[in-house]
ZASE-170924 format. One record per residue (C-alpha): x, y, z; residue in one letter; residue number from 1. Coordinates in Angstrom, 3 decimals. Example, Ala and Ser with C-alpha at 12.3 -4.5 7.8 and 13.67 -1.06 7.14 Angstrom:
residues 2
{atom {12.300; -4.500; 7.800}; 'a'; 1}
{atom {13.670; -1.060; 7.140}; 's'; 2}
This chain:
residues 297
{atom {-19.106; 16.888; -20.840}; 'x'; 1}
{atom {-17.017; 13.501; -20.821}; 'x'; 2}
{atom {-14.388; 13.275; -18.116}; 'x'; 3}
{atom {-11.733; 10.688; -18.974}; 'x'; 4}
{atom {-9.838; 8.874; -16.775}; 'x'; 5}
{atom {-5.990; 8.250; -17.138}; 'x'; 6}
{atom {-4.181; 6.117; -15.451}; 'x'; 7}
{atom {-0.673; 6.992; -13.631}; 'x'; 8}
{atom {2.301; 5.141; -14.626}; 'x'; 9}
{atom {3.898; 2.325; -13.369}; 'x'; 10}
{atom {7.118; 1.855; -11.695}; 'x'; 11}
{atom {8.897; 0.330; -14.565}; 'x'; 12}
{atom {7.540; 2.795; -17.012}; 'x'; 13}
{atom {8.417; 6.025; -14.841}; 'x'; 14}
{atom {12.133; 3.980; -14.804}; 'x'; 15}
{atom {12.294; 3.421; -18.399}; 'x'; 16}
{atom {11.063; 7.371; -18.686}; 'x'; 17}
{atom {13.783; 8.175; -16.626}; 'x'; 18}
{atom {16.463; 6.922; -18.485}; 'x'; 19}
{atom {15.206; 7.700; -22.355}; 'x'; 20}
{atom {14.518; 11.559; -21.265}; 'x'; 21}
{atom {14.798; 12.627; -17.852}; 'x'; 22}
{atom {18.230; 11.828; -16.842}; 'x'; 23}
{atom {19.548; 12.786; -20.309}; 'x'; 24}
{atom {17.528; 16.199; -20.432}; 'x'; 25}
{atom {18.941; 17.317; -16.697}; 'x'; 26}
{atom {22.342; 16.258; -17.158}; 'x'; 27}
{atom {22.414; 18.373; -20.557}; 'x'; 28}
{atom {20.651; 21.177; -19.005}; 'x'; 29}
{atom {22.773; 20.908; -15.927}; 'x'; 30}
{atom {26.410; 21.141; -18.178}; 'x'; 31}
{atom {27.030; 17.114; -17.300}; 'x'; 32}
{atom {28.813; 14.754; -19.285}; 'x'; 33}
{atom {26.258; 11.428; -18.682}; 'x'; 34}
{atom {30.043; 9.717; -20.026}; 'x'; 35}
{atom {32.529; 11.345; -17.419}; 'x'; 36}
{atom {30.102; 13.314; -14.981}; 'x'; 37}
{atom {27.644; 11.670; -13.729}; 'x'; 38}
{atom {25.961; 7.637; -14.213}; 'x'; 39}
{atom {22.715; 6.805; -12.312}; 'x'; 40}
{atom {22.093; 2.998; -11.611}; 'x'; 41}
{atom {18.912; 1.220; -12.039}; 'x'; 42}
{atom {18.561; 1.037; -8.158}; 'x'; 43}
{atom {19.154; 4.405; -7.353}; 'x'; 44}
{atom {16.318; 5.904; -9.974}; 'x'; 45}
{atom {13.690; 3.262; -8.663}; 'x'; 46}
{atom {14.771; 4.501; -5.080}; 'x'; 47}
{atom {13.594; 7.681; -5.749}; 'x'; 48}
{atom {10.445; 6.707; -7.279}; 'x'; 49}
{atom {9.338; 4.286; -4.262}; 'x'; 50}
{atom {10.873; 6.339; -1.659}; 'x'; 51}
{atom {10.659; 10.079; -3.078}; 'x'; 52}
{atom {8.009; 10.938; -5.464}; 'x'; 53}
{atom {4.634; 9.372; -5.496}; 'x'; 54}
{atom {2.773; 10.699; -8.205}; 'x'; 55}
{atom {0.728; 9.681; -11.292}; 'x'; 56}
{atom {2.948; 11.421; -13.509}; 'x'; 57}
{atom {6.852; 12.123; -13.450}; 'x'; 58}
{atom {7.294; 15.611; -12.163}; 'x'; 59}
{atom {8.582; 15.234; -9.438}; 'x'; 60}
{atom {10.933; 12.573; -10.393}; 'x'; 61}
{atom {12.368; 14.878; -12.905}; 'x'; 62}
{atom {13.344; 17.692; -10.340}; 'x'; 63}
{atom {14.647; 15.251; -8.220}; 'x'; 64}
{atom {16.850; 13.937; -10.887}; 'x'; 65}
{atom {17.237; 17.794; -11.816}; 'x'; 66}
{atom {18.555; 18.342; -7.761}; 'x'; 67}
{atom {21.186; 15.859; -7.683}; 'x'; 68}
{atom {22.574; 17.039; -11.134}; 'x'; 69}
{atom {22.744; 20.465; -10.135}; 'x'; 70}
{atom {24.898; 18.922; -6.381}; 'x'; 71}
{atom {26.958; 17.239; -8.560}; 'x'; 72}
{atom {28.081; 20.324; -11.089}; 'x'; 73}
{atom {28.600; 22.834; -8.032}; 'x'; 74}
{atom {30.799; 19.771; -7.071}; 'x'; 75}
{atom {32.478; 19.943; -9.775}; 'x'; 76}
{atom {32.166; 23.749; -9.887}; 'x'; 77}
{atom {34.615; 23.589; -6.324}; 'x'; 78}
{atom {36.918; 20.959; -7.484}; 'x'; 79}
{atom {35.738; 18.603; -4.649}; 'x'; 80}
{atom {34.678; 16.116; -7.116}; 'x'; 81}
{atom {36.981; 14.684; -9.748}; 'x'; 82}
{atom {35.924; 11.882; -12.436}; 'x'; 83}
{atom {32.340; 10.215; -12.847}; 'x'; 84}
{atom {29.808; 9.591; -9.961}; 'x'; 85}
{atom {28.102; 6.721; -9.925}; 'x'; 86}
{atom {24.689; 7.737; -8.067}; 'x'; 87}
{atom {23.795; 4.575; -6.151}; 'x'; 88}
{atom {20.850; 4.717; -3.092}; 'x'; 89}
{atom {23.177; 6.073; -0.722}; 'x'; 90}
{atom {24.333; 9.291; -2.758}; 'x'; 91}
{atom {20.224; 9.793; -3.602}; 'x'; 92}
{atom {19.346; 9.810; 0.340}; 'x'; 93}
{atom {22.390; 11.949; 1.157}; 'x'; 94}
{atom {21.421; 14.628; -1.510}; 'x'; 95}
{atom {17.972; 14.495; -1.277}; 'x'; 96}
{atom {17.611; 13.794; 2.674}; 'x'; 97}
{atom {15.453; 11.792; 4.055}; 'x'; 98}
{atom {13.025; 9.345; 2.463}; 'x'; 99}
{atom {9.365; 10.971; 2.099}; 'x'; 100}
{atom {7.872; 7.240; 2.415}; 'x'; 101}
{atom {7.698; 4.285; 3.923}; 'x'; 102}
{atom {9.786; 1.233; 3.606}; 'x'; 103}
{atom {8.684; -1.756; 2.301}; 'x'; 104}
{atom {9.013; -3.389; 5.003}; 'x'; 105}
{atom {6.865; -1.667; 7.053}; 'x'; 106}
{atom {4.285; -4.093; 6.879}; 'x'; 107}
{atom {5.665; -6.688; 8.176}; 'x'; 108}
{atom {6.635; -4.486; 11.065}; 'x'; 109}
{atom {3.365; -3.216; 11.725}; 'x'; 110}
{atom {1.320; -6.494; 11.648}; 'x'; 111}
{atom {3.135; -8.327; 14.368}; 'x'; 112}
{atom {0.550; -7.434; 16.728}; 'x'; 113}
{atom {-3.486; -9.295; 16.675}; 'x'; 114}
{atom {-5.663; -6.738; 15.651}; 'x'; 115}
{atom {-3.746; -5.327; 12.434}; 'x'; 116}
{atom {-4.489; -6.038; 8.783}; 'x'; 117}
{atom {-3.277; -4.606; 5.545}; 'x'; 118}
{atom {-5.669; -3.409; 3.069}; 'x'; 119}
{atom {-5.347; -1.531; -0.363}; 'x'; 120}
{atom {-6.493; 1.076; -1.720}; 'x'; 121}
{atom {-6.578; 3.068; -4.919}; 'x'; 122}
{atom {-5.205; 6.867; -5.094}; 'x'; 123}
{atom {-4.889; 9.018; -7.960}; 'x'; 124}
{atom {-1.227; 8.582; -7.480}; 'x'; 125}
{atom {-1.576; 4.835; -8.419}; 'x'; 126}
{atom {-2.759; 3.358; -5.573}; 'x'; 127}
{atom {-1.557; 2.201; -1.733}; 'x'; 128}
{atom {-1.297; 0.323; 1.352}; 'x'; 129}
{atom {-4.020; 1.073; 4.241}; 'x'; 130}
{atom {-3.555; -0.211; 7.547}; 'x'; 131}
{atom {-6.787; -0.716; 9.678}; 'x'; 132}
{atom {-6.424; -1.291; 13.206}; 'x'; 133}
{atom {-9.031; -2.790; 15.484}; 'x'; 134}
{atom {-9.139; -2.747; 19.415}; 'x'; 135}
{atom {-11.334; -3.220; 22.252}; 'x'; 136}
{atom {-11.736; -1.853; 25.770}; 'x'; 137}
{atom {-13.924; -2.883; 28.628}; 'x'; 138}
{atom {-17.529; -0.586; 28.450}; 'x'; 139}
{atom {-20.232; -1.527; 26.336}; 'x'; 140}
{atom {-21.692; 2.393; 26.396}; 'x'; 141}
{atom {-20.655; 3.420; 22.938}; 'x'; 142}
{atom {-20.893; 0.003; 21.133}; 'x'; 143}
{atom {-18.205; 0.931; 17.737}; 'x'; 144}
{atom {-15.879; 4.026; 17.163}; 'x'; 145}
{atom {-14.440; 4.677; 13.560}; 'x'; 146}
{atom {-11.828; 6.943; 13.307}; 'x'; 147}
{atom {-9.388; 8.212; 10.798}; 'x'; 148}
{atom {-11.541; 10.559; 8.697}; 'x'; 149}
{atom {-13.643; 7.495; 7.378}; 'x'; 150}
{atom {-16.222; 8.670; 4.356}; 'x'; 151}
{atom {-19.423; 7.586; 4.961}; 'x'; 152}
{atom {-19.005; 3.909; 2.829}; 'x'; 153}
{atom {-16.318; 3.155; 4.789}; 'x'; 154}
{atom {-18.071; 3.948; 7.655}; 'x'; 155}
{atom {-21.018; 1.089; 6.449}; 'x'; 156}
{atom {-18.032; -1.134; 5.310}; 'x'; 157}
{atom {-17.129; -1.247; 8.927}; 'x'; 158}
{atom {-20.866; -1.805; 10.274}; 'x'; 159}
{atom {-21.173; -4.387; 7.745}; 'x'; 160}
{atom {-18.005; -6.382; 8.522}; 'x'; 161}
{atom {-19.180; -6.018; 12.499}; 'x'; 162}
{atom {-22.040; -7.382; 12.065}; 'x'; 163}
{atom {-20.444; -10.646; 10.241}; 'x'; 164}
{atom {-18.028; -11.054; 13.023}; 'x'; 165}
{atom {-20.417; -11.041; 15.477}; 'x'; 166}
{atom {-22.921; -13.114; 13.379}; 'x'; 167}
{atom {-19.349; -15.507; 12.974}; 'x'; 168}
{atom {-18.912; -15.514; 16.732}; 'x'; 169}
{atom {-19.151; -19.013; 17.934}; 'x'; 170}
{atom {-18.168; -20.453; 14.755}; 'x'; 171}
{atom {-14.649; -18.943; 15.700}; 'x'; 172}
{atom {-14.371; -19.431; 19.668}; 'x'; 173}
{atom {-15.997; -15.651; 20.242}; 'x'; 174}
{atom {-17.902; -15.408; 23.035}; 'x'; 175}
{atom {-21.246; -13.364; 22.138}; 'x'; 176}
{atom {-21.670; -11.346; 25.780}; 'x'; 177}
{atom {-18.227; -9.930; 25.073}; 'x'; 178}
{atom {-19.647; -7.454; 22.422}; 'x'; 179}
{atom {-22.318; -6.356; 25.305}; 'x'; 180}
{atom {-19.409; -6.050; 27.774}; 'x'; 181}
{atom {-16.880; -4.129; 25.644}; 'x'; 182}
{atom {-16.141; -0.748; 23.257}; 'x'; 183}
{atom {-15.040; -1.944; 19.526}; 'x'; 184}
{atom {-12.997; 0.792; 18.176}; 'x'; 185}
{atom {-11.648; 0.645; 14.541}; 'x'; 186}
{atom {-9.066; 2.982; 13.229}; 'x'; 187}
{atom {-7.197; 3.842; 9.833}; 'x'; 188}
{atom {-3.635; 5.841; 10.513}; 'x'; 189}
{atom {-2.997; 8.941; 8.502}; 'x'; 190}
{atom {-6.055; 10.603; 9.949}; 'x'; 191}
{atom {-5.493; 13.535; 8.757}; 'x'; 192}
{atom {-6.167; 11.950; 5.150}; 'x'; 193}
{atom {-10.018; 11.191; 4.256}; 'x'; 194}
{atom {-10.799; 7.433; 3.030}; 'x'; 195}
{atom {-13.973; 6.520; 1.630}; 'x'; 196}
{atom {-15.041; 3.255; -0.708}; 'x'; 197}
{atom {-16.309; -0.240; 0.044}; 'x'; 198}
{atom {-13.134; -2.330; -0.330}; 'x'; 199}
{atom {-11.470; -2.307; 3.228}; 'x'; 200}
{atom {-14.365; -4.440; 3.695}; 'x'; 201}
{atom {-13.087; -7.449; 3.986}; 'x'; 202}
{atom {-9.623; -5.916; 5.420}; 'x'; 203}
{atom {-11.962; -4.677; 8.401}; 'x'; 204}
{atom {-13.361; -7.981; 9.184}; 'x'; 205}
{atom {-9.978; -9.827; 9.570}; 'x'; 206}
{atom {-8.870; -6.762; 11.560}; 'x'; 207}
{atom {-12.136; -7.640; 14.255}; 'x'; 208}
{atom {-11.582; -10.975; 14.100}; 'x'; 209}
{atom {-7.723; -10.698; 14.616}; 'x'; 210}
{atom {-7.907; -8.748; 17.595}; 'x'; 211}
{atom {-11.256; -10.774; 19.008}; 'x'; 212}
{atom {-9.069; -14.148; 18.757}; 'x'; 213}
{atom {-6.097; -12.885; 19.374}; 'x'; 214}
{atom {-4.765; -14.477; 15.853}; 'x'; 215}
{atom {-2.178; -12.457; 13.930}; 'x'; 216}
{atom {-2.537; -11.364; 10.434}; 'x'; 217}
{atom {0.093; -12.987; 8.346}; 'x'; 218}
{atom {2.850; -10.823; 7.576}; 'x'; 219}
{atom {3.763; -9.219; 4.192}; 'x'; 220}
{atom {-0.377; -10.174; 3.277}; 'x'; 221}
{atom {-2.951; -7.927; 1.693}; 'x'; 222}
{atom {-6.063; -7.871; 0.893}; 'x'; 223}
{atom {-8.827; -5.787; -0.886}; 'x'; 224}
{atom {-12.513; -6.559; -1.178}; 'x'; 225}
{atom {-16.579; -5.355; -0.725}; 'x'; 226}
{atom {-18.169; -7.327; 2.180}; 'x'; 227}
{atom {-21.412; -8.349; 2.546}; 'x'; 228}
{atom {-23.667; -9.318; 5.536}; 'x'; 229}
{atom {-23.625; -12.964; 4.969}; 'x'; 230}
{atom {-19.594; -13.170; 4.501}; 'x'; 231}
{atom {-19.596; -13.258; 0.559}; 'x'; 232}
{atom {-16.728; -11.039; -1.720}; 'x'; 233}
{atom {-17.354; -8.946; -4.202}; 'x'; 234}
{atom {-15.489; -7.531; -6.692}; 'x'; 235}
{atom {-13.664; -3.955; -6.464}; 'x'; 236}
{atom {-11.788; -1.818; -8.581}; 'x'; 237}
{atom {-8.736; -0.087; -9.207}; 'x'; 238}
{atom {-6.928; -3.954; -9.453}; 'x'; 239}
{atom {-3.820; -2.852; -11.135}; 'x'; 240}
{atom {-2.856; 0.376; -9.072}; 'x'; 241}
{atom {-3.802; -1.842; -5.736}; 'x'; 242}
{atom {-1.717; -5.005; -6.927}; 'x'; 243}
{atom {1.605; -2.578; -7.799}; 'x'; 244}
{atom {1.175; -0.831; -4.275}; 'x'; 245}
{atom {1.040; -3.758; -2.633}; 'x'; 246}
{atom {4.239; -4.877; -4.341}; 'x'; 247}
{atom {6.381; -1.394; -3.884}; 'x'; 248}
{atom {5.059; -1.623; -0.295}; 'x'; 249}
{atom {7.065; -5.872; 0.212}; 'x'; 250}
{atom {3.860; -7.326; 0.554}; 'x'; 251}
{atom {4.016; -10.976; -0.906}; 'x'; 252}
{atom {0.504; -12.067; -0.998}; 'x'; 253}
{atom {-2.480; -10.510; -2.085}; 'x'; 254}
{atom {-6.247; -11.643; -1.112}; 'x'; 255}
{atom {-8.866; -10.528; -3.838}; 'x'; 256}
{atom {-12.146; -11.500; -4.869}; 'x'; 257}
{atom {-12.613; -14.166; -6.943}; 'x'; 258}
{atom {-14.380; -12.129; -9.795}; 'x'; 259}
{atom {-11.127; -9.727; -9.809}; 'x'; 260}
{atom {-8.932; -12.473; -11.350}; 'x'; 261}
{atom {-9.820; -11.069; -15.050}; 'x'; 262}
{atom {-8.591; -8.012; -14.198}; 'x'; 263}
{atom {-5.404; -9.355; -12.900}; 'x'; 264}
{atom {-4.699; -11.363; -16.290}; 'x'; 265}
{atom {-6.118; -8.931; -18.722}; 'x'; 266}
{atom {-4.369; -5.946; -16.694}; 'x'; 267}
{atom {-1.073; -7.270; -15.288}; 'x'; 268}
{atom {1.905; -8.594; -16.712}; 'x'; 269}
{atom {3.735; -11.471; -15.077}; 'x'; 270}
{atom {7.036; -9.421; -14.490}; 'x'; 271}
{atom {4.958; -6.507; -13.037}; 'x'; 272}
{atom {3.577; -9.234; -10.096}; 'x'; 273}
{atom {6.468; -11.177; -10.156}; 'x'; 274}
{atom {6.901; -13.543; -7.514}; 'x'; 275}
{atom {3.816; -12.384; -5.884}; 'x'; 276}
{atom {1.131; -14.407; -4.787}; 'x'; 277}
{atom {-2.716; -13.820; -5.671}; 'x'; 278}
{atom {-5.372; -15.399; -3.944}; 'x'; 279}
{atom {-8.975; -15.190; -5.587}; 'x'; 280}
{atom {-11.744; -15.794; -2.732}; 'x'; 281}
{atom {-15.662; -16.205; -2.869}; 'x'; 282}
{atom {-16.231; -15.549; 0.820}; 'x'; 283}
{atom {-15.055; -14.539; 4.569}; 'x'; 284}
{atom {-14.125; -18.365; 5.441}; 'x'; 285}
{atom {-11.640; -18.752; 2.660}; 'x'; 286}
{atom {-10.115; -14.884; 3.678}; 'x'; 287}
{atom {-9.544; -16.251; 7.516}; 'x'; 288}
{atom {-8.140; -19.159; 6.104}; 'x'; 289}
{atom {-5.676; -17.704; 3.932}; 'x'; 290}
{atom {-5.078; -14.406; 6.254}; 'x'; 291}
{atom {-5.055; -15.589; 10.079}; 'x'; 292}
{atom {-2.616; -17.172; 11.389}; 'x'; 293}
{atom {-3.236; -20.417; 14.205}; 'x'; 294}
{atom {-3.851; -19.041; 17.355}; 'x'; 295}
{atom {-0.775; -19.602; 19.745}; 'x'; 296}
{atom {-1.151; -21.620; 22.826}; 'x'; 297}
C-alpha cells in the first residue's frame, strides 16, 4: 500500500474557492439573490478562514458561509431586513460569535517578556505557530522539566538545545554554577495537544538563552529549525504550511535554515510571503543574532 500525501489549501485558494462555488452554492440553496440579498467582501470571507475554520480542506468554511445565509433569509423571512447586506468582519463575528482563534497579533503580545520564542510547526491543517516558554527557579534537584505533552523528539530537541546553551555559556555572559544552582523548566501552551518533531530545536535554544540573559525575543519573529550539539541548523520540513502560518499568525520575519531556501523559491510565490522577511541561517550564532534583542541596561 502507497499512502499519498495532500496538501491543504492555502488562504488565497480557500478565498478564491469561496467565491467561484461556495458563496454562490449557499446563497442559491439558501433562496438569496447574491444581486439584492446578500454581498460578502473579500475581508469578511478571509476573516472567517483565519479566525473560524482551520482546516485542510473547506468544510467548514462552507457551513459557515451556509450559517450566515440562512441569518440573513429568516431576516428577510421577518421583514427586519430590507435591501442587500453587505457582510463585512463585523456582521461575520456577530453571526457567528466569537472568533475560534487567535489574533494575529498575538505574538507580539506574548513575546514581550525574556524567556518566550515563536516557533512553527506543521499540522495537517496547514501548519502553525508554537510558543515555547522557558523559565527557571532556584533548586538544582530536578535539573530540566518539559511539559506540554512533548513526544519523545521534542523531548531530545530540548536536551539537545540545553546542552548548547550551557556549552554557549560564557560566550554569552552565562554564568556556568547557575545551571547547578537552579530548575530549567521548558513549556509549550496548549498542553492538552501532543507535539512531537525536531524543529522547535532551534526555537528552544533562543527560548533558554532569552530567559538566561534576560534578552527579549524580537517581536512578530519566527523561527523553525533541527539543532545540533555543536550549534549547527539543519533543514526541516513542511516549509510552505510553516511560512503561511507564520504569516496568518502577523509574524514578519521568519528564521530558517539555510538549506530550506529551495523550498521557499521552488514552493512559495512572492505574493503568498509578501512583505515578509526570510532569514536562511547555518548555525546558533547567526539565530541569536537575528532573534535576540540587546540586553537592556
Amino acid at each position: 500500500m502507497e499512502i499519498i500525501s495532500l496538501e491543504g489549501y492555502t488562504e488565497q485558494e480557500k478565498v478564491m474557492i469561496a467565491f467561484r462555488y461556495l458563496i454562490p452554492r449557499q446563497t442559491r440553496e439558501n433562496g438569496l439573490d447574491p444581486e439584492t440579498d446578500i454581498r460578502f467582501s473579500d475581508e469578511a470571507v478571509r476573516f472567517i478562514v483565519r479566525r473560524y475554520t482551520r482546516e485542510a480542506g473547506v468544510r467548514n468554511l462552507e457551513r459557515s458561509i451556509g450559517s450566515i445565509c440562512r441569518k440573513q433569509a429568516r431576516r428577510i423571512a421577518e421583514g427586519t431586513r430590507d435591501g442587500i447586506m453587505d457582510v463585512t468582519p463585523e456582521l461575520v463575528e456577530k453571526d457567528l460569535g466569537a472568533p475560534r482563534f487567535r489574533t494575529d497579533t498575538e505574538v507580539a503580545e506574548r513575546t514581550r517578556r525574556s524567556g518566550v520564542a515563536v516557533g512553527l510547526a506543521w499540522t495537517p491543517v496547514g501548519g502553525d505557530v508554537l510558543f515555547i516558554e522557558a523559565g527557571r527557579m532556584p533548586g538544582g534537584n530536578k535539573g530540566l522539566i518539559m511539559t506540554g505533552q512533548l513526544g519523545p523528539v521534542m523531548q531530545e530537541s530540548v536536551q539537545a538545545a540545553l546542552t548548547w546553551v550551557r556549552g554557549s555559556a560564557t560566550r554569552y555572559g552565562i554564568d556556568p554554577d547557575l545551571f547547578k544552582t537552579s530548575d530549567i523548566h521548558i513549556h509549550v501552551p496548549a498542553g492538552a495537544i501532543p507535539k512531537d518533531g525536531p524543529s522547535a530545536g532551534i526555537t528552544m535554544a533562543a527560548a533558554l538563552l532569552s530567559m538566561l540573559t534576560d534578552r527579549r525575543v524580537r517581536p512578530n519573529l519566527a523561527m523553525t529549525g533541527e539543532i545540533t550539539l555543536t550549534g549547527q541548523v539543519l533543514p526541516v520540513g513542511g516549509i510552505k504550511e510553516k511560512v503561511l502560518a507564520a504569516k496568518r499568525s502577523g509574524v514578519r520575519e521568519v528564521i530558517m535554515p539555510f538549506e530550506n531556501e529551495v523550498n521557499v523559491r521552488e514552493d512559495l510565490k512572492s505574493e503568498q510571503i509578501g512583505e515578509m522577511k526570510t532569514h536562511f541561517v547555518k548555525s546558533m550564532d547567526e539565530v541569536v543574532e537575528l532573534a535576540l534583542e540587546p540586553k537592556t541596561p
